[in-house]
C-alpha positions, 0 to 999 in steps of 0.5 A, a space after each residue: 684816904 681811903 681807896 675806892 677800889 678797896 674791899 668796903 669795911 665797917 663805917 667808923 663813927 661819924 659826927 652826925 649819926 642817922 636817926 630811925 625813919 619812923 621816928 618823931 624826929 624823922 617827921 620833925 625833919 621832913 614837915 619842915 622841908 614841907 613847910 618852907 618848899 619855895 624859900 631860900 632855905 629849902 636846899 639847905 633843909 633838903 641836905 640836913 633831911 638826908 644827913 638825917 638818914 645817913 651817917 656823916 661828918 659834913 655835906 656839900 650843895 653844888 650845882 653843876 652844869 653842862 655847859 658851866 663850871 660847878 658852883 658851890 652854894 652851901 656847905 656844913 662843916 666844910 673849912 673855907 680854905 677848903 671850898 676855896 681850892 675846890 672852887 678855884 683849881 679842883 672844881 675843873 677835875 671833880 667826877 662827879 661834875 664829869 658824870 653830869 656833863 655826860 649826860 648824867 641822870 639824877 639819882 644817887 651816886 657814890 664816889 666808886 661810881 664816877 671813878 675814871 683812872 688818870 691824872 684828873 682823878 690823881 689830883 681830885 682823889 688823891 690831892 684834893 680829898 686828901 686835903 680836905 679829908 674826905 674818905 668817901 662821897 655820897 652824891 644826889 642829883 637832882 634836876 633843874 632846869 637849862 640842863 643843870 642840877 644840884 649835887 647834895 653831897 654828904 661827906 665821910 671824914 673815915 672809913 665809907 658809907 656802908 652798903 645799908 647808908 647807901 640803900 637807905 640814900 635810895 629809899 627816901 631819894 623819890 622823896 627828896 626829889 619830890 620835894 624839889 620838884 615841888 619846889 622848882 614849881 613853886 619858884 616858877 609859878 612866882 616868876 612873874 611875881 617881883 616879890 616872889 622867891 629868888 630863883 639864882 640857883 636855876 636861872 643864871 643865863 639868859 632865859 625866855 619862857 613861853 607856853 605851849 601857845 608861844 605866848 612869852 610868859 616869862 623873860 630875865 632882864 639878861 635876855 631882854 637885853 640880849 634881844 635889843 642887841 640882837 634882833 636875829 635872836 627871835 628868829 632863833 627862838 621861831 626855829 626852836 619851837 618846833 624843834 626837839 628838847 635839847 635842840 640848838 641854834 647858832 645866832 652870831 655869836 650866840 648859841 639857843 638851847 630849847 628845854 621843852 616842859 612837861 603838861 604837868 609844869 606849874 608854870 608853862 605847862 606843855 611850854 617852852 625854855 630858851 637858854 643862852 649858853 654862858 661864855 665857858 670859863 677858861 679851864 684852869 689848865 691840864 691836869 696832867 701838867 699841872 701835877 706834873 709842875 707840882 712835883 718836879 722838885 721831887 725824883 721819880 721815886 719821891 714822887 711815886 711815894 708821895 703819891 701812895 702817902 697822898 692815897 693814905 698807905 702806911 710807911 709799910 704798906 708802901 715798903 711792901 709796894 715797892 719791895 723797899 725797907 721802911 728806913 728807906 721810905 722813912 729817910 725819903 719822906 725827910 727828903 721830901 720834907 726838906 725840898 718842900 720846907 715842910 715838917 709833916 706829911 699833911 703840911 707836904 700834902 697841902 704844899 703840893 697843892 699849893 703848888 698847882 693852885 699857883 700854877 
């Protein structure tokens, strides 16, 4: 594992190498994004469009919400185990999933940039991506709806994104981002359309939709039901529509979020988006704890030493840290080895997360 706080080297070679951006095969890529804009596809051809331009081993698509857990929709190359641990334990310390939850902007993001020292970034940083051997990440955020997005995320297996990746990820960014917001268009215009697109990735809550009139255009069958079970809930959507974007309304045990659209939004133009908020998934416990459980069959120096190997430092490199021979880090990872059951430093990696998923 490669540490973000260290000087960027050269990129080692990648298992999809980018293409030239005027070449046939770049067009090739960014007609068929055109072409299936509205589709269910679309997403998946988005990543697959800037993994074109950019060296890297796999991607990730994940949505990611304020006010609700991230939500893995797709991956390439990305071993099931993997998005398992993620999705059940790791998801509740992803910094990215931090960043947008502070109200973050779409954009795009590397991994440096989102970096907060603690146990949290210990366990996403130096246990999970361990793991799943990603050495660096390059994130793109694009905005939906009810205070969402969707992270594209390309993923380096060694070595980092070099400084031309990352210039090359903003250059063709107002271009992806304009193809989505084409595609947001599209799925809303087909709302009222029983045929039409699914919509799951951006409308997963209670949802009314009304134009700048108030007339309701359009109503998910969650929040129809939610109105027959509480009345107050119109009075809640009246308070709202005066009030700014953003703005909340407690009704019972309800909370109305109010998102107001833009005069060039294809289906509500100048209109109107009520969202109940979701009941938020317990978190899956503090992290501090949790890694502090994990490791408590090791002594302060194993785990000191663990934590170095974890963060993909040599038998020398950690001697040197800690002023020790490399037969004594040497004879305390066999220690280690025996107390976990394990043969191998991966195998005491993936024991030590196992830990802290059964915990």
């Amino acid at each position: 594992m490669v540490d973000p706080d260290q000087p960027r080297s050269a990129p080692l070679p990648a298992r999809y190498s980018a293409v030239r951006l005027n070449s046939p095969e770049w067009f090739a890529r960014v007609g068929e994004v055109a072409r299936v804009i509205g589709s269910d596809r679309f997403h998946r051809e988005l990543v697959e469009l800037a993994g074109a331009a950019i060296n890297h081993d796999a991607c990730w698509i994940i949505r990611y919400s304020r006010v609700a857990p991230p939500d893995v929709l797709y991956t390439k190359d990305v071993a099931s185990d993997v998005v398992a641990y993620y999705s059940n334990l790791y998801s509740s310390v992803d910094p990215f999933s931090e960043y947008w939850k502070n109200n973050g902007s779409p954009g795009v993001l590397m991994l440096n940039d989102v970096r907060s020292p603690g146990r949290a970034w210990d366990m996403y940083h130096k246990v999970f991506q361990t793991l799943a051997s990603i050495s660096d990440e390059l994130g793109m955020f694009f905005s939906t709806v009810g205070h969402c997005c969707f992270g594209l995320f390309l993923e380096r297996e060694t070595g980092r994104f070099s400084q031309s990746d990352i210039e090359r990820a903003r250059l063709i960014f107002p271009m992806l981002e304009g193809f989505h917001r084409s595609h947001l268009g599209a799925l809303f215009n087909d709302l009222r359309n029983p045929r039409g697109p699914q919509v799951e990735g951006f409308i997963t809550r209670p949802t009314l939709i009304e134009d700048r009139f108030g007339v309701d255009v359009f109503a998910n069958e969650a929040w129809r039901e939610a109105a027959q079970r509480v009345p107050a809930l119109a009075d809640a959507v009246a308070a709202l529509r005066v009030a700014p974007a953003g703005e909340t309304h407690v009704c019972g045990s309800l909370t109305v979020k109010v998102e107001v659209f833009d005069r060039d939004f294809p289906l509500a133009p100048g209109g109107r988006m009520y969202v109940l908020d979701a009941p938020q998934r317990e978190a899956g416990g503090d992290p501090d704890r949790l890694l502090e459980d994990a490791l408590g069959i090791f002594t302060p120096r194993e785990r000191e030493i663990l934590l170095l190997l974890m963060n993909g430092q040599t038998t020398g490199e950690i001697a040197q840290k800690l002023s020790l021979s490399k037969g004594t880090i040497k004879n305390c990872r066999l220690r280690m080895y025996r107390k976990a059951g394990v043969g191998s430093e991966r195998a005491l990696v993936k024991h030590v997360m196992q830990s802290i998923g059964a915990r």
